[in-house]
LOVODREN-33040 format. One line per 8 residues: number of its first residue (from 1); their letters; for each residue x, y, z of N, C-alpha, C, O. Coordinates in steps of 0.2 Angstrom, whole numbers, plus 5000, padded with zeros to 4 digits. Layout:
<torfis>
NUM = a = X/Y/Z/X/Y/Z/X/Y/Z/X/Y/Z | ...
</torfis>
This chain:
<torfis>
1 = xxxxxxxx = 5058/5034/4947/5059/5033/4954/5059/5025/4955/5056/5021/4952 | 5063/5024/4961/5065/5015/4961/5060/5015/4969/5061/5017/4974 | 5053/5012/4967/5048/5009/4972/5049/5002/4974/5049/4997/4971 | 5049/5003/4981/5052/4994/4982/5042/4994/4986/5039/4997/4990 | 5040/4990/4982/5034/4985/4982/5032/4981/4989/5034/4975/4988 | 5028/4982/4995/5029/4976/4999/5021/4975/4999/5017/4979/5001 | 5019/4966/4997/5012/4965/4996/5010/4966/4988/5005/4969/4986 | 5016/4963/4984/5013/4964/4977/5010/4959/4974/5006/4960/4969
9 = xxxxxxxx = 5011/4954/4978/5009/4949/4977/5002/4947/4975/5002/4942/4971 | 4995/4950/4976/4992/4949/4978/4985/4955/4977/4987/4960/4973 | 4980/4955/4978/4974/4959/4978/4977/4967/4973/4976/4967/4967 | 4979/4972/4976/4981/4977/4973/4987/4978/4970/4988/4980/4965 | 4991/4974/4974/4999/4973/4972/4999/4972/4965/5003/4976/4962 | 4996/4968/4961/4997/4969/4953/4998/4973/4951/5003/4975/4948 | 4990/4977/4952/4987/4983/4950/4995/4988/4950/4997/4991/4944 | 4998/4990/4955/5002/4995/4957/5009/4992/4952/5013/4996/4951
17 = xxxxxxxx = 5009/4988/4951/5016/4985/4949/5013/4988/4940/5016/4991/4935 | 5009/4986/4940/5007/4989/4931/5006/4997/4930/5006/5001/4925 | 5006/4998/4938/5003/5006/4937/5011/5009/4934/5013/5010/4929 | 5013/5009/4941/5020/5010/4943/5025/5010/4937/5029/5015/4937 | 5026/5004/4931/5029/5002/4926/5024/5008/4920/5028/5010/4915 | 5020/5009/4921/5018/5014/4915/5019/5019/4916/5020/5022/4910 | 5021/5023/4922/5019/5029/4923/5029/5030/4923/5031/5035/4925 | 5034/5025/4922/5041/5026/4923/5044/5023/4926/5050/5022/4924
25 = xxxxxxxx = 5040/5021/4932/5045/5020/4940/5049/5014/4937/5048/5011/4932 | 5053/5012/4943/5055/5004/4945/5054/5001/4949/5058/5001/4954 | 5048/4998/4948/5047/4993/4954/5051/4988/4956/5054/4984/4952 | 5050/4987/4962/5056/4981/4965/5050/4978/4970/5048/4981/4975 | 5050/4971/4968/5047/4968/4976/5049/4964/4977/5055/4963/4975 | 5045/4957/4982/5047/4950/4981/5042/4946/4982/5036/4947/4983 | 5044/4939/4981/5041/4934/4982/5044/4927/4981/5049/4925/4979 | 5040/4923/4984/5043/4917/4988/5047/4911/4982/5051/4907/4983
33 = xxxxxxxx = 5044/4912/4975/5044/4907/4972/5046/4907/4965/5042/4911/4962 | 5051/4906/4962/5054/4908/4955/5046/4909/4947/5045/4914/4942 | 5042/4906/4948/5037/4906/4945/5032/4912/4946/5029/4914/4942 | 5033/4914/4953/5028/4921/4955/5034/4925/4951/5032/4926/4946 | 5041/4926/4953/5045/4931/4953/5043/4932/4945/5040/4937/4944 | 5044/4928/4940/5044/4927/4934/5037/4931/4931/5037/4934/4926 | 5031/4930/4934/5023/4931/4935/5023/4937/4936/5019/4940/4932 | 5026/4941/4941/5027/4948/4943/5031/4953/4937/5030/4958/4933
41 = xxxxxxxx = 5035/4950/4937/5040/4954/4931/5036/4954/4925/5036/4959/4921 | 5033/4950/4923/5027/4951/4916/5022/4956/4917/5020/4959/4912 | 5020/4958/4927/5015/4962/4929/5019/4969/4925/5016/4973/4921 | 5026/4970/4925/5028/4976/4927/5035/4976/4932/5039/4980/4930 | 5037/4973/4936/5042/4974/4941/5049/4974/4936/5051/4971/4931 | 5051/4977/4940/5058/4978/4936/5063/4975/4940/5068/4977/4937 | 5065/4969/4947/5066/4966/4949/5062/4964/4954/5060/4969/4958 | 5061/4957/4955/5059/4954/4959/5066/4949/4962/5070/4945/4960
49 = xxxxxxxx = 5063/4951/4971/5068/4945/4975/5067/4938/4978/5064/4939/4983 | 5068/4934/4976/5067/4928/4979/5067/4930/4987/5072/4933/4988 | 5062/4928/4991/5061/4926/4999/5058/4921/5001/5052/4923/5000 | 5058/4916/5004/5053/4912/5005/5050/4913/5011/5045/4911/5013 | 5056/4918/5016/5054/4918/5023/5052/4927/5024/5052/4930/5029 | 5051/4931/5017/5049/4938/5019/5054/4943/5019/5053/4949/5019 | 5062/4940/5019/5066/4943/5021/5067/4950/5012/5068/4950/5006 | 5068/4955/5017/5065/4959/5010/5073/4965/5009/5074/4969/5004
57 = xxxxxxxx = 5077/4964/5015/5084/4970/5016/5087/4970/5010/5087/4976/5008 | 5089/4966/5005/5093/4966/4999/5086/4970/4992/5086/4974/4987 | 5081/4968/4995/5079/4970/4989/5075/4977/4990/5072/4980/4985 | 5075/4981/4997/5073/4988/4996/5080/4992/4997/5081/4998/4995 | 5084/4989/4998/5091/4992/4997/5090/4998/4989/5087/4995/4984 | 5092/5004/4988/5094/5008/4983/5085/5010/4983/5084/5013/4978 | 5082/5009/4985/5075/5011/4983/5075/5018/4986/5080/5019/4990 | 5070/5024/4982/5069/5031/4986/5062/5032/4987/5059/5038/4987
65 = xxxxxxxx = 5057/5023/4988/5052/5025/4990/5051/5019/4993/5055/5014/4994 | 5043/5019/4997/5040/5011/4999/5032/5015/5000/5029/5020/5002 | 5029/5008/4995/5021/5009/4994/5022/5000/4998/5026/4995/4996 | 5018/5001/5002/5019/4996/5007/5009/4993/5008/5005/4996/5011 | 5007/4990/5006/5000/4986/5006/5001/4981/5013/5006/4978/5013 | 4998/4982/5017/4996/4978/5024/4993/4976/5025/4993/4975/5031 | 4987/4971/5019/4984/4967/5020/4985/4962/5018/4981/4957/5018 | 4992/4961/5015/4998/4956/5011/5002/4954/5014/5006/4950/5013
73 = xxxxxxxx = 5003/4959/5021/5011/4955/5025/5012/4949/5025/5008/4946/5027 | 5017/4945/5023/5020/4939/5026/5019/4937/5033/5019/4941/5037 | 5018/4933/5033/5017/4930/5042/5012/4934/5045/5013/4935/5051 | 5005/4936/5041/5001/4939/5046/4996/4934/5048/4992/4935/5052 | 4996/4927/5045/4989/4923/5047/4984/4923/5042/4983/4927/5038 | 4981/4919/5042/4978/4914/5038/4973/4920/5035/4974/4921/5029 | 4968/4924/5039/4964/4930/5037/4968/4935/5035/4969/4939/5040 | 4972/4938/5030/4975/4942/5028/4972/4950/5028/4974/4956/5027
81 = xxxxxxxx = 4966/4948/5028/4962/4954/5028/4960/4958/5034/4960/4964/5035 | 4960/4954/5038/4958/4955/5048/4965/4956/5050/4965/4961/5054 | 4972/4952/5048/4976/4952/5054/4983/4955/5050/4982/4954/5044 | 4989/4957/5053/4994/4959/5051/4999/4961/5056/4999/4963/5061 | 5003/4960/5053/5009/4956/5057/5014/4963/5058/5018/4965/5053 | 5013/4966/5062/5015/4972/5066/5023/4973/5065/5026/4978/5063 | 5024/4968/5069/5030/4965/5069/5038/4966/5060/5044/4968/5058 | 5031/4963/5057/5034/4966/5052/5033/4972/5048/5038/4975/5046
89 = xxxxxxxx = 5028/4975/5048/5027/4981/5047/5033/4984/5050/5038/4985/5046 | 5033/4986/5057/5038/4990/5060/5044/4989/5058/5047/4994/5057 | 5048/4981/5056/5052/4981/5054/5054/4983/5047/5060/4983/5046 | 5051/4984/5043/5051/4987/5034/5051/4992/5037/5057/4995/5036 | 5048/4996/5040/5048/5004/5041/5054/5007/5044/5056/5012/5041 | 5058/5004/5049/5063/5005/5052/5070/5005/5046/5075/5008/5045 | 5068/4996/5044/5073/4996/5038/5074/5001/5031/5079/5002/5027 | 5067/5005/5031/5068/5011/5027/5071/5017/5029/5075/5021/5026
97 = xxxxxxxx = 5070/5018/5034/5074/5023/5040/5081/5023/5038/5084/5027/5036 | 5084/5015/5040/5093/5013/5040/5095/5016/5032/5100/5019/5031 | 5089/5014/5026/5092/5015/5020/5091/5021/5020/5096/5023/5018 | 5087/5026/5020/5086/5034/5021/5082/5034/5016/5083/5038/5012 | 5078/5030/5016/5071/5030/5011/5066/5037/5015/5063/5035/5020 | 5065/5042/5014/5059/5048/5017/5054/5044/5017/5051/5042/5022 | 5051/5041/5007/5044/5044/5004/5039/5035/5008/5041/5029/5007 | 5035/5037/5011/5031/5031/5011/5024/5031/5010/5021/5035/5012
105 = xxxxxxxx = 5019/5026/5005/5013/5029/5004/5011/5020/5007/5015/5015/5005 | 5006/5020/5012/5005/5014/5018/4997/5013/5015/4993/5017/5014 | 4995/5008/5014/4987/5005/5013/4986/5001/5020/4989/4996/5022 | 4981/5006/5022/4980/5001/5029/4977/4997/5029/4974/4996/5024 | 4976/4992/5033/4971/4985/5033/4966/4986/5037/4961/4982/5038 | 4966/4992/5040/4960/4994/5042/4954/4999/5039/4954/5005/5038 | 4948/4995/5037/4943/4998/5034/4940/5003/5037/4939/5004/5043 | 4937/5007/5032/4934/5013/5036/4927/5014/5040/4924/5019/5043
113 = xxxxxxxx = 4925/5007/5038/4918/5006/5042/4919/5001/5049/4914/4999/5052 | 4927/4999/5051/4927/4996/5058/4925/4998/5063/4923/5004/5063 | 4925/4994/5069/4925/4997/5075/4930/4997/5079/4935/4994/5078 | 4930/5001/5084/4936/5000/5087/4938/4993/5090/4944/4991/5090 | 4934/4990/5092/4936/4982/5093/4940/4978/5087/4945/4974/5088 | 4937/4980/5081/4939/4977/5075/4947/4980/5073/4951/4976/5071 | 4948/4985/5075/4954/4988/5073/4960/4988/5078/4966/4990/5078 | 4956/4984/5082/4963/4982/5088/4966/4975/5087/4971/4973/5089
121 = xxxxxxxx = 4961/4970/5082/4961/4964/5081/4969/4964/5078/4971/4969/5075 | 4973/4959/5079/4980/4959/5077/4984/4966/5076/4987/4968/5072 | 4982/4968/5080/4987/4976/5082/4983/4979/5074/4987/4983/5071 | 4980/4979/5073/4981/4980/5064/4981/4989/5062/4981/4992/5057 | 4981/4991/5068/4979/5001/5067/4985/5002/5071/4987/5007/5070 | 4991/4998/5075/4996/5001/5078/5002/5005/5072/5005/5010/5073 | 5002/5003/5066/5007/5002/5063/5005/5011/5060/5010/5014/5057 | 5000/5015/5061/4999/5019/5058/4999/5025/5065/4997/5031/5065
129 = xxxxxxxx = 5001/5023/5068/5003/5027/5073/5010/5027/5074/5012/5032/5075 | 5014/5022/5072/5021/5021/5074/5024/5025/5066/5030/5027/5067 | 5021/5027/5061/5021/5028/5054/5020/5035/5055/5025/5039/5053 | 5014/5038/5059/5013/5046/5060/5017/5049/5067/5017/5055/5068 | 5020/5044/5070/5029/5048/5073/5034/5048/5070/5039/5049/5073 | 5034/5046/5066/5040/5045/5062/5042/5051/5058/5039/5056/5057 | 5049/5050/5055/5050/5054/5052/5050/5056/5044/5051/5061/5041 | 5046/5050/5044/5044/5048/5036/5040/5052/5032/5035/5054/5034
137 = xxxxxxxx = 5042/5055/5025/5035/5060/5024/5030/5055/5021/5031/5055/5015 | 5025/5050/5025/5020/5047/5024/5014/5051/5019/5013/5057/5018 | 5009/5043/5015/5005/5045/5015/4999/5037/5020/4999/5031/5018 | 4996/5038/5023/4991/5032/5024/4985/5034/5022/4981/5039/5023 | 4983/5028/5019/4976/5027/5018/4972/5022/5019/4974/5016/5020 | 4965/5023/5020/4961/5018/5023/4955/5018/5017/4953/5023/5013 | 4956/5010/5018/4946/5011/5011/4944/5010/5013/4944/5011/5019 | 4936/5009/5009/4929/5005/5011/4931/4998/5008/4937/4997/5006
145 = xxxxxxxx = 4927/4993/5007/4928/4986/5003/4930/4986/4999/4928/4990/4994 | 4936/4982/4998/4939/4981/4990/4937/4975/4986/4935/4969/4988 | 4937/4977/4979/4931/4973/4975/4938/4972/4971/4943/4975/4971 | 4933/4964/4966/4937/4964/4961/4934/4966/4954/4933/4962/4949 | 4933/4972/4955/4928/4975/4948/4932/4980/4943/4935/4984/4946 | 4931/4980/4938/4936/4986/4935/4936/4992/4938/4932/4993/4942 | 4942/4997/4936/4943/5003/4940/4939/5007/4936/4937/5006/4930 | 4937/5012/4938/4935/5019/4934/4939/5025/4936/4938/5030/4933
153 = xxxxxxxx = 4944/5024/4939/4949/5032/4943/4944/5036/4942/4944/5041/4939 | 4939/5032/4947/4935/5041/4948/4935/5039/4957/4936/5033/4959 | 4934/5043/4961/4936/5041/4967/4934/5047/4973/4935/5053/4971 | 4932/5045/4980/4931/5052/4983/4935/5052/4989/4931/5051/4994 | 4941/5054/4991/4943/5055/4995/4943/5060/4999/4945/5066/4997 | 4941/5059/5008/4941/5062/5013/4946/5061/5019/4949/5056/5020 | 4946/5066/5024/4947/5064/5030/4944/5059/5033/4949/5055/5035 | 4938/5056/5034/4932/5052/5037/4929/5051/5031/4926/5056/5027
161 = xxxxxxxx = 4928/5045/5030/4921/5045/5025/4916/5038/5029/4918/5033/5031 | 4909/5041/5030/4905/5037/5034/4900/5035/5028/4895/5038/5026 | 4902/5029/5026/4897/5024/5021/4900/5017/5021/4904/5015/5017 | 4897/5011/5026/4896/5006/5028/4896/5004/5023/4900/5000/5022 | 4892/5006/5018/4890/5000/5014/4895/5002/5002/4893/5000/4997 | 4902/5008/5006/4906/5009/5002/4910/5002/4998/4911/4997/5001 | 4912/5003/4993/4918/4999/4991/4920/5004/4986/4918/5009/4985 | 4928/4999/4983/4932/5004/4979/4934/4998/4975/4935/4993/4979
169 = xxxxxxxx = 4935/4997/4969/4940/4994/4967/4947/4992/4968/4951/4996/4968 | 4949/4986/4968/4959/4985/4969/4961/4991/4963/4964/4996/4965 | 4960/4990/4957/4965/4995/4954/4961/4998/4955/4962/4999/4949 | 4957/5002/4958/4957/5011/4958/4961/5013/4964/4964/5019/4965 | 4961/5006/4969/4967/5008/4975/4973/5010/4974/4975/5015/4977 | 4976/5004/4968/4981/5004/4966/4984/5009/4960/4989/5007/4957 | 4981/5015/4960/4980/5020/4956/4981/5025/4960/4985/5029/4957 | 4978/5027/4966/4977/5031/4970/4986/5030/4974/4988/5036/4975
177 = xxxxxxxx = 4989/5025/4975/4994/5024/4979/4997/5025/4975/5000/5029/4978 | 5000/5024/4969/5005/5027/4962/5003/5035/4963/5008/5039/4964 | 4998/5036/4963/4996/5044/4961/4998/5049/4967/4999/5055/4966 | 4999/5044/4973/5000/5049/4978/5007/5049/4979/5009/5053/4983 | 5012/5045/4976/5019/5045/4976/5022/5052/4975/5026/5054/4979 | 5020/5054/4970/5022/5063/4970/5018/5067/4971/5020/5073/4969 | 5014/5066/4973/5008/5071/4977/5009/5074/4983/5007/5071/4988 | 5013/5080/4982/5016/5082/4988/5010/5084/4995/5011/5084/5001
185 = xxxxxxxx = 5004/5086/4990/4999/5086/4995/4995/5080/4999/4990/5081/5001 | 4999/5075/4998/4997/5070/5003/5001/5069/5006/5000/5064/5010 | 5008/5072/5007/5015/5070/5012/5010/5073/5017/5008/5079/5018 | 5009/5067/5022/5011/5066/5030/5005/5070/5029/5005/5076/5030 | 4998/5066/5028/4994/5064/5027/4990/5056/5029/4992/5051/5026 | 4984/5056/5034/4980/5051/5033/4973/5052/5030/4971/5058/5031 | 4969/5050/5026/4962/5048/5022/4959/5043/5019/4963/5039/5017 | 4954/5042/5019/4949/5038/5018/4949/5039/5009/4950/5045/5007
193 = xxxxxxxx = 4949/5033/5005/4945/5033/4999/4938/5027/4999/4937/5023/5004 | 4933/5028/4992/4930/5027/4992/4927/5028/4982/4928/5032/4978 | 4925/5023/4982/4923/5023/4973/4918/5031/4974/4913/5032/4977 | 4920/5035/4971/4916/5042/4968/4915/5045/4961/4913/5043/4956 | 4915/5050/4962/4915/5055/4954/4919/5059/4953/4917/5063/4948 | 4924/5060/4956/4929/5066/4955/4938/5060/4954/4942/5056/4957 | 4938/5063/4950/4945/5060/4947/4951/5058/4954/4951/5060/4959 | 4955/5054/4951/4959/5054/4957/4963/5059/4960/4964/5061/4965
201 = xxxxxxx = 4966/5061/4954/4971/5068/4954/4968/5074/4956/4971/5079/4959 | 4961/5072/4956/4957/5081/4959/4958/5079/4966/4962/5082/4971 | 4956/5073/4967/4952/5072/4974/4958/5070/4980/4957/5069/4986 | 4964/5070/4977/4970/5071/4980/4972/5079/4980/4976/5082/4984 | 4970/5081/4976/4975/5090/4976/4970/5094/4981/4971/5099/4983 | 4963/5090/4981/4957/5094/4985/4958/5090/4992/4953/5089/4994 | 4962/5089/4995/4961/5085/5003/4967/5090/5006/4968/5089/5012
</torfis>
């Protein structure tokens, strides 16, 4: 399957570009600088596009998916973690619509211990609303804290998970979002992950 990549760049995005490259697919993402594009392709990517300004149309062009990370947008602002650029969000989304892309799996930027003030901060929960009227067969996901510590692909995913003081690994994230690409039981789906004891593959086929 040819997955166009947006946010590879960065925290999980590796992670998925190496997933993704083992398990078959074609990844396709971009980046701003012939040095990253070269650094990604060694991750795993099967083409990377030069952008400097995010512009991404040529290169989800022929894709039949979008795993899309939201806490890497382009132009979201200095805190990429707190803020996200809506703006473009909705624009990738739409552009997958014109190409007739269905499958989308979305990493939200919103954690699952915020509050509701926190989650209005830079729009950053609209885009999962504009994503669950859509026609898309979505999957979205929300974490707890993302660590930079090895994966275990053991993981608990629920509807609601209430633990403040959860984290989860980037690659286990990045694990979970490849796994859920054909995981028809997450189409047009929202859920919480969280580092657990139940493999990823169960704790996907049990939600």
């Amino acid at each position: 399957m040819k997955v166009f990549v947006f946010g590879g760049n960065e925290g999980a995005g590796e992670h998925v570009l190496k997933k993704l490259a083992a398990k078959g697919h074609e990844a396709v993402t971009i980046a701003e600088t012939e040095n990253r594009a070269e650094e990604l392709e060694m991750l795993g990517a099967a083409d990377v596009i030069i952008s400097k300004d995010g512009h991404f149309t040529n290169a989800i062009d022929g894709s039949e998916a979008i795993i899309y990370m939201a806490g890497s947008s382009l132009g979201a602002g200095e805190d990429q973690e707190t803020l996200v650029d809506y703006g473009t969000v909705r624009k990738s989304l739409e552009e997958a619509q014109r190409h007739k892309i269905e499958r989308l799996v979305y990493l939200s930027p919103v954690r699952t211990d915020e509050s509701p003030e926190s989650k209005e901060t830079g729009e950053k929960d609209e885009p999962e609303e504009w994503i669950k009227k859509s026609q898309l067969a979505y999957t979205v996901i929300r974490t707890t804290k993302r660590v930079s510590k090895p994966g275990k692909e053991m993981i608990t995913a629920k509807e609601t998970i209430a633990d403040s003081n959860g984290e989860i690994p980037y690659e286990d994230v990045a694990a979970v979002l490849v796994e859920a690409l054909d995981n028809q039981n997450t189409f047009r789906k929202a859920f919480e992950i969280t580092a657990g004891d139940t493999s990823i593959e169960e704790a996907l086929d049990s939600l």
